[in-house]
C-alpha positions as CSV (number, residue, x, y, z in Angstrom):
1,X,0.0,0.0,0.0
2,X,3.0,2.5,0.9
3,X,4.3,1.6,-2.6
4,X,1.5,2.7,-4.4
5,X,0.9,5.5,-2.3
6,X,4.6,6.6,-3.0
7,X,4.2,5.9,-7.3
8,X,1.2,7.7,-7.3
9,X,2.7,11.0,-5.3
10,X,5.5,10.3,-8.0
11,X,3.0,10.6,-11.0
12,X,1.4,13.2,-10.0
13,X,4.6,15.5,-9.0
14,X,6.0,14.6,-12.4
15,X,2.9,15.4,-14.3
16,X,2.6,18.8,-12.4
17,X,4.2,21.5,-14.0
18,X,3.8,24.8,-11.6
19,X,5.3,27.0,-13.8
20,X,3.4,26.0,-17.2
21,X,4.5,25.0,-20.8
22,X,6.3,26.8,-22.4
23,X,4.7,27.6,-26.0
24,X,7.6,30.4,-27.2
25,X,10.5,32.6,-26.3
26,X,11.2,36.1,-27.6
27,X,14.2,37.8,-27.6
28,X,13.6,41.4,-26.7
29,X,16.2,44.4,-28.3
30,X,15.3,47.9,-27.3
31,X,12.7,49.8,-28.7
32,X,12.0,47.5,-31.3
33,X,8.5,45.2,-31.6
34,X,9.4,41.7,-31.6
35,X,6.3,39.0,-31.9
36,X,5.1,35.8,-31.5
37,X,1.8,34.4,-34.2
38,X,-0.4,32.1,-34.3
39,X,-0.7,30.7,-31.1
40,X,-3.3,27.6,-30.6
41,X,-4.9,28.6,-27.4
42,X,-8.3,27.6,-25.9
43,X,-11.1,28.9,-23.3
44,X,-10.0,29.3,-19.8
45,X,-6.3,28.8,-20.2
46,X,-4.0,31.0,-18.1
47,X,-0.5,32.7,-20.3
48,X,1.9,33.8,-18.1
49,X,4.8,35.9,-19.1
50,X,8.1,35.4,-17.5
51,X,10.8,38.1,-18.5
52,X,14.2,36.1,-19.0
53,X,17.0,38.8,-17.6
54,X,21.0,38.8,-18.2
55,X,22.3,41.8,-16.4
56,X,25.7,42.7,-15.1
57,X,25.1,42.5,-11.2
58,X,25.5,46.0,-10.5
59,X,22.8,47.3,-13.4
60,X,20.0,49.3,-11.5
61,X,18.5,50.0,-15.0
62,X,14.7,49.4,-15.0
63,X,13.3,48.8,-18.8
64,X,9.7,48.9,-19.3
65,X,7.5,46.6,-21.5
66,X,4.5,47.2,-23.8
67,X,2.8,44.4,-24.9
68,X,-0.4,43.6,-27.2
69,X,-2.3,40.3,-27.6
70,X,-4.7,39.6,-30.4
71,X,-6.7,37.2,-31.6
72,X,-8.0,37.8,-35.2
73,X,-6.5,41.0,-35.5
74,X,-8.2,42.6,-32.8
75,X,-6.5,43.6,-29.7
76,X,-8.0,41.7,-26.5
77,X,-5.3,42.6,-24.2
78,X,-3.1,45.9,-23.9
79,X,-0.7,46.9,-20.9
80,X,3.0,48.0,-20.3
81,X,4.9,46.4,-17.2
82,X,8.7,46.9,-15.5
83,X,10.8,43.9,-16.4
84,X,12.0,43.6,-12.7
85,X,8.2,43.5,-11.5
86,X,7.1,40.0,-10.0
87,X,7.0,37.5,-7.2
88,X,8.6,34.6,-8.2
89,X,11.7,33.6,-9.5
90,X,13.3,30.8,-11.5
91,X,16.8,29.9,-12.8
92,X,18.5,32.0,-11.2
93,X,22.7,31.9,-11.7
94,X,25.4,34.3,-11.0
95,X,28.1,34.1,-13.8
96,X,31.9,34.9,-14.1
97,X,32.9,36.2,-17.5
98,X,36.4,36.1,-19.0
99,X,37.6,37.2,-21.8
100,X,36.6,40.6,-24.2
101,X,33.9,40.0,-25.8
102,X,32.1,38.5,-22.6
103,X,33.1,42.0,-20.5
104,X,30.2,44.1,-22.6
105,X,27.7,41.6,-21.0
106,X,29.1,42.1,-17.6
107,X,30.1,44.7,-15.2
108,X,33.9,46.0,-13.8
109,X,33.7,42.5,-11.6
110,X,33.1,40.1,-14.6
111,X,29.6,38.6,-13.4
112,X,26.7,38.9,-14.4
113,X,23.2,37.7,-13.1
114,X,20.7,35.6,-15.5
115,X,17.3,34.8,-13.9
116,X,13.4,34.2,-14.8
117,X,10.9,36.2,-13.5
118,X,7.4,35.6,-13.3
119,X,5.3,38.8,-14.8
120,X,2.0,39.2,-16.0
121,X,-0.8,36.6,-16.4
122,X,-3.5,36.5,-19.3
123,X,-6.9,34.5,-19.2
124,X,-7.6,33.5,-22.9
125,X,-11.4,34.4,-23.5
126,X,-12.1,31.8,-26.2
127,X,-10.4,29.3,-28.0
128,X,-8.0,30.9,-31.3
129,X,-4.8,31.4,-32.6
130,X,-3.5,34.5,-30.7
131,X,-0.8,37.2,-32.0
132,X,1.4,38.3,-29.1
133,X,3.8,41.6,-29.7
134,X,6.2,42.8,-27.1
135,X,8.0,46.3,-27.4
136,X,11.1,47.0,-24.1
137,X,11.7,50.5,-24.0
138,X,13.9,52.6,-21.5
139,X,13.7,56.5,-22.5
140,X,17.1,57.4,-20.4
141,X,19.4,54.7,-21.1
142,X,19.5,53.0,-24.7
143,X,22.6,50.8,-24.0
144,X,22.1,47.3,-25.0
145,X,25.6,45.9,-24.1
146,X,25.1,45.2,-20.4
147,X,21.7,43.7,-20.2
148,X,19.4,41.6,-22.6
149,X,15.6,40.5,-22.0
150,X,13.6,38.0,-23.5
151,X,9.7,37.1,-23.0
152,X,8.9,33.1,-22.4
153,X,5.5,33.0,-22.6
154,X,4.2,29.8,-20.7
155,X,0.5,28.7,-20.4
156,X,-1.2,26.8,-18.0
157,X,-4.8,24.6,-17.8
């Protein structure tokens, strides 16, 4: 009886996945729309976007994001949000670089810190293929080489 107690805890830990699917990833450059189409979506399914960062560990530089979804070319969803807003976090790693070319990525110490945020969350209305466009803007700082962003759009039943 323990046995089968134990599997099926097993199965159903394995089967869980608290975070979601992931259905795409997006890299993000500054000021500049970058999309994701035709995604098969249905009726009561939650989307979750987590912002993937890669900043030197001293970077205090807050971008912002704008982001559209659509379903049959007609915007259901439109809002902006800070790419360090959230409560939980995933994959989180402290890196060393060496060498040039890894030092733009980094700060004067050579590390730099890549984690997953958890964002914003999206309840799909009814079931379509959904258009999802993402736009990270930062008005006072349009340096690229010591940070970059991507969206990972997850969905959950």
């Amino acid at each position: 009886m323990k046995k089968y107690i134990a599997s099926l805890f097993f199965v159903c830990l394995v089967s869980c996945n608290p975070i979601g699917e992931e259905l795409a990833e997006i890299q993000l450059i500054p000021n500049e729309i970058a999309s994701a189409k035709g995604l098969d979506l249905k009726k009561g399914d939650e989307v979750v976007f987590w912002i993937k960062n890669n900043v030197s560990s001293q970077s205090l530089v807050d971008y912002n994001l704008k982001y559209s979804v659509a379903l049959n070319n007609k915007i259901v969803s439109y809002d902006s949000t800070s790419v360090q807003y959230g409560d939980h976090t995933i994959n989180s790693k402290v890196s060393e670089s060496h060498g040039i070319i890894s030092q733009f990525f980094s700060d004067e110490n050579g590390s730099a810190i890549e984690f997953e945020r958890e964002n914003k969350s999206f309840k799909v209305p009814e079931d379509g293929k959904y258009d999802f466009d993402f736009k990270l803007y930062n008005p006072e700082d349009d340096s690229f080489f010591s940070k970059s962003f991507s969206v990972i759009i997850r969905g959950k039943k």
